[in-house]
PADOPA-456557 format. One record per residue: x, y, z of N, C-alpha, C, O in turn; residue number from 0. Coordinates in nm, 2 decimals, m for minus. Example, Ala and Ser with C-alpha at 12.3 -4.5 7.8 and 13.67 -1.06 7.14 Angstrom:
@nx->1.32 ny->m0.57 nz->0.78 cax->1.23 cay->m0.45 caz->0.78 cx->1.32 cy->m0.33 cz->0.78 ox->1.42 oy->m0.33 oz->0.85 i->0 $
@nx->1.28 ny->m0.22 nz->0.71 cax->1.37 cay->m0.11 caz->0.71 cx->1.29 cy->0.00 cz->0.79 ox->1.34 oy->0.11 oz->0.80 i->1 $
This chain:
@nx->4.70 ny->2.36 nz->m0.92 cax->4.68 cay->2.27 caz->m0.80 cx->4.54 cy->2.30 cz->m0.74 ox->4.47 oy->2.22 oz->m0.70 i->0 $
@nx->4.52 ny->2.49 nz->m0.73 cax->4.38 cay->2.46 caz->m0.69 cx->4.26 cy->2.44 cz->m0.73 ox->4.15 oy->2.45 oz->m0.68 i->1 $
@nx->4.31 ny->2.42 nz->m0.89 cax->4.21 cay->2.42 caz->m0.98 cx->4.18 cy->2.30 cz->m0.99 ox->4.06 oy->2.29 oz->m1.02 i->2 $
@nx->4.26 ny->2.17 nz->m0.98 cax->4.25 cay->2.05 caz->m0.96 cx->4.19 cy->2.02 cz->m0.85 ox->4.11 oy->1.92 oz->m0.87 i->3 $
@nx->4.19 ny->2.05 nz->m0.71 cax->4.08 cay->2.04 caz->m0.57 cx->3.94 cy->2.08 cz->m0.65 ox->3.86 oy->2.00 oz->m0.70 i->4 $
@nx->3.93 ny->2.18 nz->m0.63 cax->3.79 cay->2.23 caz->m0.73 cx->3.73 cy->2.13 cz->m0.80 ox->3.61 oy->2.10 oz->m0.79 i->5 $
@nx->3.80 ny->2.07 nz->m0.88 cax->3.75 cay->1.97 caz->m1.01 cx->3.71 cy->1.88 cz->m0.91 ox->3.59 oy->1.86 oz->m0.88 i->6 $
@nx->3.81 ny->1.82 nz->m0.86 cax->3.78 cay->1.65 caz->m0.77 cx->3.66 cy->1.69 cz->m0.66 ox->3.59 oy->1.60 oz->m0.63 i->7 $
@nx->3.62 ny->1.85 nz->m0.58 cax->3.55 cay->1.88 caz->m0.51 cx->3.39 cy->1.84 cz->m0.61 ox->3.30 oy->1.76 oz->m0.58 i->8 $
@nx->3.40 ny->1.95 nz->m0.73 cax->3.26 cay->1.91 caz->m0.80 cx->3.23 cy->1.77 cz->m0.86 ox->3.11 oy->1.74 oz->m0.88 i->9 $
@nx->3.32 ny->1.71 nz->m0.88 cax->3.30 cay->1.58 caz->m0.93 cx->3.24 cy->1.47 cz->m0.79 ox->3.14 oy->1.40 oz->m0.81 i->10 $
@nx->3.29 ny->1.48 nz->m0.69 cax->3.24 cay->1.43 caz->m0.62 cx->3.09 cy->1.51 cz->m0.52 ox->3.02 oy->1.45 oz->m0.45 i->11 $
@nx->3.08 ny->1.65 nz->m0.53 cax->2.92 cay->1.70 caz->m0.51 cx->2.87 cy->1.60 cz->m0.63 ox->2.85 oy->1.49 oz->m0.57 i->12 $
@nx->2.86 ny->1.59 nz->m0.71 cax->2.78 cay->1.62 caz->m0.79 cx->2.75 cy->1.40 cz->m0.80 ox->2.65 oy->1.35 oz->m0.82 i->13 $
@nx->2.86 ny->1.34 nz->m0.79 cax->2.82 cay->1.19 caz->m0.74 cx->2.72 cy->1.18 cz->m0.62 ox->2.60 oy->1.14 oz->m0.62 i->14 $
@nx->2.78 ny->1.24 nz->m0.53 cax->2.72 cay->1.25 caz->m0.39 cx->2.53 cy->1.27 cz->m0.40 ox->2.43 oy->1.21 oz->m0.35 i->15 $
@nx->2.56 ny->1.41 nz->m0.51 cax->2.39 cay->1.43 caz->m0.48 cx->2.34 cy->1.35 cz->m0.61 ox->2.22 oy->1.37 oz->m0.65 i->16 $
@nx->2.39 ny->1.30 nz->m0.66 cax->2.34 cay->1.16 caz->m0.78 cx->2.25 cy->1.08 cz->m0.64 ox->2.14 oy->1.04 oz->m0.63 i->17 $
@nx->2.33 ny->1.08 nz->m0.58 cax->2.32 cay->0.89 caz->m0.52 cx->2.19 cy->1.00 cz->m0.40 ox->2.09 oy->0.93 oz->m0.38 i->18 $
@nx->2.18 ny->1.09 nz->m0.35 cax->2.09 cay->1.12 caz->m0.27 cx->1.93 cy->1.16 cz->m0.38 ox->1.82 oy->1.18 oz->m0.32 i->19 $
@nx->1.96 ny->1.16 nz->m0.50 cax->1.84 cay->1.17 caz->m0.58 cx->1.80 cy->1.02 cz->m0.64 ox->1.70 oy->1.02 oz->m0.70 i->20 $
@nx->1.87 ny->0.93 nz->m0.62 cax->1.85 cay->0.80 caz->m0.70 cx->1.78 cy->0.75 cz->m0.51 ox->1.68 oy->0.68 oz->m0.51 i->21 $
@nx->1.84 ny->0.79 nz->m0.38 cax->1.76 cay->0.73 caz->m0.26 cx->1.62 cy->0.79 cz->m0.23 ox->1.52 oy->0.74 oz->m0.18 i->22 $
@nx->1.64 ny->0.96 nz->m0.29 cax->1.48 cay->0.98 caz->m0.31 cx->1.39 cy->0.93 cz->m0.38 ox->1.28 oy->0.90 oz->m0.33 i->23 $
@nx->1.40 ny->0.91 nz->m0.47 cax->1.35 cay->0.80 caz->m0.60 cx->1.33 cy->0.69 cz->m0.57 ox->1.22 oy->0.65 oz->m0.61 i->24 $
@nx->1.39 ny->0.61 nz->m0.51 cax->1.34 cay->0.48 caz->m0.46 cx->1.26 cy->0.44 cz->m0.35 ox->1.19 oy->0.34 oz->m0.34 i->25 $
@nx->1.27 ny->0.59 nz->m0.24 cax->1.20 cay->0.60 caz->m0.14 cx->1.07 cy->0.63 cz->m0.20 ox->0.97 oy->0.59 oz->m0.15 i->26 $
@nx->1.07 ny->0.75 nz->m0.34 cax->0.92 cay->0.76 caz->m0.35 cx->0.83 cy->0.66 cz->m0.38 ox->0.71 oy->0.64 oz->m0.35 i->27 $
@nx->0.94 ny->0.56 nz->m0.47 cax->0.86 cay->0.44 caz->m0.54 cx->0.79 cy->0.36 cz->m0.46 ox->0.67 oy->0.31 oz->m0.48 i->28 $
@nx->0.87 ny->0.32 nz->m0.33 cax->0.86 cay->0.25 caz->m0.25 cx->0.74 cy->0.30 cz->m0.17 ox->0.64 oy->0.23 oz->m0.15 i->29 $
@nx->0.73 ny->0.42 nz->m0.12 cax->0.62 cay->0.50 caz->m0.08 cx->0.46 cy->0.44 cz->m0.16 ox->0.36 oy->0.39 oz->m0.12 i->30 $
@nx->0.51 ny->0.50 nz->m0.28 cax->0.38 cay->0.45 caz->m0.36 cx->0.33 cy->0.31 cz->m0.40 ox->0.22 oy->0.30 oz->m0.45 i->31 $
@nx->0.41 ny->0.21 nz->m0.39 cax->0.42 cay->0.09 caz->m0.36 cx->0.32 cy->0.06 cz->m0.28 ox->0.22 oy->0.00 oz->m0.32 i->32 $
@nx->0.36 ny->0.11 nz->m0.13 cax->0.28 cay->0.06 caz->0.00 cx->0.18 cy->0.09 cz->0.01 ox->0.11 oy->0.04 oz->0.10 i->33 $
@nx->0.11 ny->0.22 nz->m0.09 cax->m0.01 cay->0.31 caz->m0.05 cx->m0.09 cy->0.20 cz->m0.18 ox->m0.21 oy->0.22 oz->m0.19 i->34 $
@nx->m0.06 ny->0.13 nz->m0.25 cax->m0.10 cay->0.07 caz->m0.37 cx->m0.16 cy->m0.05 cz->m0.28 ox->m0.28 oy->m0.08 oz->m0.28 i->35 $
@nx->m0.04 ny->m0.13 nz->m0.20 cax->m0.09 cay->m0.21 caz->m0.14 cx->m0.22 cy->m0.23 cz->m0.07 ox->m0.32 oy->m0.31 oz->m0.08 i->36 $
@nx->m0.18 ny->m0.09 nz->0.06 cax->m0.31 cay->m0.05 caz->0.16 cx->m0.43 cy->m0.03 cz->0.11 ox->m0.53 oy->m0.05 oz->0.17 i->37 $
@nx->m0.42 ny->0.03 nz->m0.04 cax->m0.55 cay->0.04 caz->m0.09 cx->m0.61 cy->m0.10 cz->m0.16 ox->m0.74 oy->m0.12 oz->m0.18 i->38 $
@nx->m0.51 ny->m0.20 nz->m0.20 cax->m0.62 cay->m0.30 caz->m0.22 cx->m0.64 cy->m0.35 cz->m0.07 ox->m0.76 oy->m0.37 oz->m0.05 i->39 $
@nx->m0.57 ny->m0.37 nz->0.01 cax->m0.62 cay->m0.44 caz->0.16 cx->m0.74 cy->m0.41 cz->0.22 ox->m0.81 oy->m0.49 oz->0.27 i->40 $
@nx->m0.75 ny->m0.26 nz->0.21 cax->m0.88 cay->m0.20 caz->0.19 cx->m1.01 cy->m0.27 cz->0.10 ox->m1.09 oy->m0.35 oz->0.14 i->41 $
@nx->m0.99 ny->m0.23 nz->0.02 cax->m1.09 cay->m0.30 caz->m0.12 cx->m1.12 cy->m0.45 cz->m0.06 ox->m1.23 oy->m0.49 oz->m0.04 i->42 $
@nx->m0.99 ny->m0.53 nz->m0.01 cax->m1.04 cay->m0.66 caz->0.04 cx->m1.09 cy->m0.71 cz->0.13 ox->m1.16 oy->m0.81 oz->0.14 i->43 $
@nx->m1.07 ny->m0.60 nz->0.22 cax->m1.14 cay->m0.59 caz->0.36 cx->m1.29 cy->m0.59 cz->0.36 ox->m1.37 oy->m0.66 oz->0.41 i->44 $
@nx->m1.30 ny->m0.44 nz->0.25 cax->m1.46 cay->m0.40 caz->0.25 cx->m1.55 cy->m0.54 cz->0.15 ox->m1.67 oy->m0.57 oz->0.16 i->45 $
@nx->m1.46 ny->m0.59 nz->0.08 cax->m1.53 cay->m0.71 caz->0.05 cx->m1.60 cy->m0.81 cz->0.10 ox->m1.70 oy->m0.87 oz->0.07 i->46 $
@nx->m1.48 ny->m0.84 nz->0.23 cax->m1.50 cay->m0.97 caz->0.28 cx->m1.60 cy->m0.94 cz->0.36 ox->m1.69 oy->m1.02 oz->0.39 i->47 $
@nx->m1.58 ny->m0.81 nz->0.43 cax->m1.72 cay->m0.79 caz->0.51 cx->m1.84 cy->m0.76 cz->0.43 ox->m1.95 oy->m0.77 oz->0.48 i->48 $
@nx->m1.82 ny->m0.73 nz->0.31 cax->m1.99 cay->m0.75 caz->0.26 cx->m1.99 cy->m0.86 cz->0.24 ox->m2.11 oy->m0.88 oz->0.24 i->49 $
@nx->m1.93 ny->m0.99 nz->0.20 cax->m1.98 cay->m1.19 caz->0.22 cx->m1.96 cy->m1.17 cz->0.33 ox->m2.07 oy->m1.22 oz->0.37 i->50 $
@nx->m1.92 ny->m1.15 nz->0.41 cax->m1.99 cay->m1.17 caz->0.55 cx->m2.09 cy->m1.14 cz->0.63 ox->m2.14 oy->m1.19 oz->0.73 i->51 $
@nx->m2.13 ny->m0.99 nz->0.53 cax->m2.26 cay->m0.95 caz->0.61 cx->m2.38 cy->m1.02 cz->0.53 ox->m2.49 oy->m1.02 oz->0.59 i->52 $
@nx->m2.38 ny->m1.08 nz->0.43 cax->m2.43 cay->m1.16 caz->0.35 cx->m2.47 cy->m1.28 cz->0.40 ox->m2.59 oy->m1.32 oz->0.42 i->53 $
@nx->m2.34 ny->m1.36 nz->0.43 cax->m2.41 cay->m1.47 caz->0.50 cx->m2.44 cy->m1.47 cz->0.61 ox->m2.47 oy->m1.57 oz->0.67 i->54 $
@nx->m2.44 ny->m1.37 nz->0.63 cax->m2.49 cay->m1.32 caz->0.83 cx->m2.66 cy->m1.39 cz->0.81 ox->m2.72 oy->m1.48 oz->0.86 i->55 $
@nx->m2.67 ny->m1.29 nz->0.73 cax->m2.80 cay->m1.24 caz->0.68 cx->m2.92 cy->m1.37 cz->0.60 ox->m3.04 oy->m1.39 oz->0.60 i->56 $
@nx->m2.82 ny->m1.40 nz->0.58 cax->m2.88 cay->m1.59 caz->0.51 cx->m2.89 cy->m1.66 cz->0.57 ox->m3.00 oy->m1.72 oz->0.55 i->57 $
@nx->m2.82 ny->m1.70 nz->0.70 cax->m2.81 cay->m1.76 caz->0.81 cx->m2.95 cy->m1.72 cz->0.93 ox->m3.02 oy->m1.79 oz->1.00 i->58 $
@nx->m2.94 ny->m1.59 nz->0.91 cax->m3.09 cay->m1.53 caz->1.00 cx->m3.22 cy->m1.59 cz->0.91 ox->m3.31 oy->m1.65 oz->0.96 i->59 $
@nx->m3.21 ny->m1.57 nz->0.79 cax->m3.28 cay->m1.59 caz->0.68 cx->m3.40 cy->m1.72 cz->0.72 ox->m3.52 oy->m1.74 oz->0.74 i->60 $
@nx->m3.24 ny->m1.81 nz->0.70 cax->m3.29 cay->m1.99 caz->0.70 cx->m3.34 cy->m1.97 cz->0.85 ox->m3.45 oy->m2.00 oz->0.87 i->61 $
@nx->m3.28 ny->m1.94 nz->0.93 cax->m3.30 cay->m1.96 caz->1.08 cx->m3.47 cy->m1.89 cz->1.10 ox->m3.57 oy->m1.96 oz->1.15 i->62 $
@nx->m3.48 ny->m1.82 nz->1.08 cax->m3.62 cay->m1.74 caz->1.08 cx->m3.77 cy->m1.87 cz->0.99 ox->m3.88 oy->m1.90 oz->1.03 i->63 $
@nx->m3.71 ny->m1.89 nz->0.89 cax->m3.80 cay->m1.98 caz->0.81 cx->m3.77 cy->m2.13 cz->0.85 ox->m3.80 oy->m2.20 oz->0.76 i->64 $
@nx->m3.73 ny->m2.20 nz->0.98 cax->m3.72 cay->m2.27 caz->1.05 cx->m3.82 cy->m2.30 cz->1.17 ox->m3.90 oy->m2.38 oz->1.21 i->65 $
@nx->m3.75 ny->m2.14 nz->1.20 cax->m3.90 cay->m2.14 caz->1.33 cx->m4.04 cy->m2.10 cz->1.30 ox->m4.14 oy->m2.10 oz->1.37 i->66 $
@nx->m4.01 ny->m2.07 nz->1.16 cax->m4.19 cay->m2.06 caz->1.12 cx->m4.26 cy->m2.19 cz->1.09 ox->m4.37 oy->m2.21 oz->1.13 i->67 $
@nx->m4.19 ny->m2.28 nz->1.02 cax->m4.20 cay->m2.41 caz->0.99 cx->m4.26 cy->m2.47 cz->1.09 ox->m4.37 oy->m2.53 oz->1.08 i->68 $
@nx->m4.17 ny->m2.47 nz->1.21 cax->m4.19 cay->m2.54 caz->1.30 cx->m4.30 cy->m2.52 cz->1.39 ox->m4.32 oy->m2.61 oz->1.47 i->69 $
@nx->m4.35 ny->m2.42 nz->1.40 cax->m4.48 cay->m2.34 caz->1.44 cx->m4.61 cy->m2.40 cz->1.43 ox->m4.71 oy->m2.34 oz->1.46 i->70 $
């Protein structure tokens, strides 16, 4: 009889820390997921502000060769 508690005791440790190693696992994936994300959001960020500082820059460009023109 107490050999049978024992059994049903380890069989269910041993589900228990199944399912706490399969929520670590999903949490890490999920972790590395979002750091995947933030790093392209990054990359897209730093892009859009270089076309933007670009056409900043074009816009002074033409603007400058306007008022020379008109000179």
């Amino acid at each position: 009889m107490n050999t049978l508690r024992i059994t049903v005791c380890a069989a269910a440790l041993v589900l228990i820390a199944g399912c706490g190693a399969e929520v670590a696992t999903t949490a890490a994936t999920g972790a590395a997921i979002k750091k995947q994300e933030v790093d392209a959001a990054k990359q897209l960020k730093e892009s859009t502000d270089k076309k933007i500082d670009a056409a900043a820059q074009a816009i002074q460009q033409r603007a400058e060769q306007q008022g020379n023109a008109v000179k």
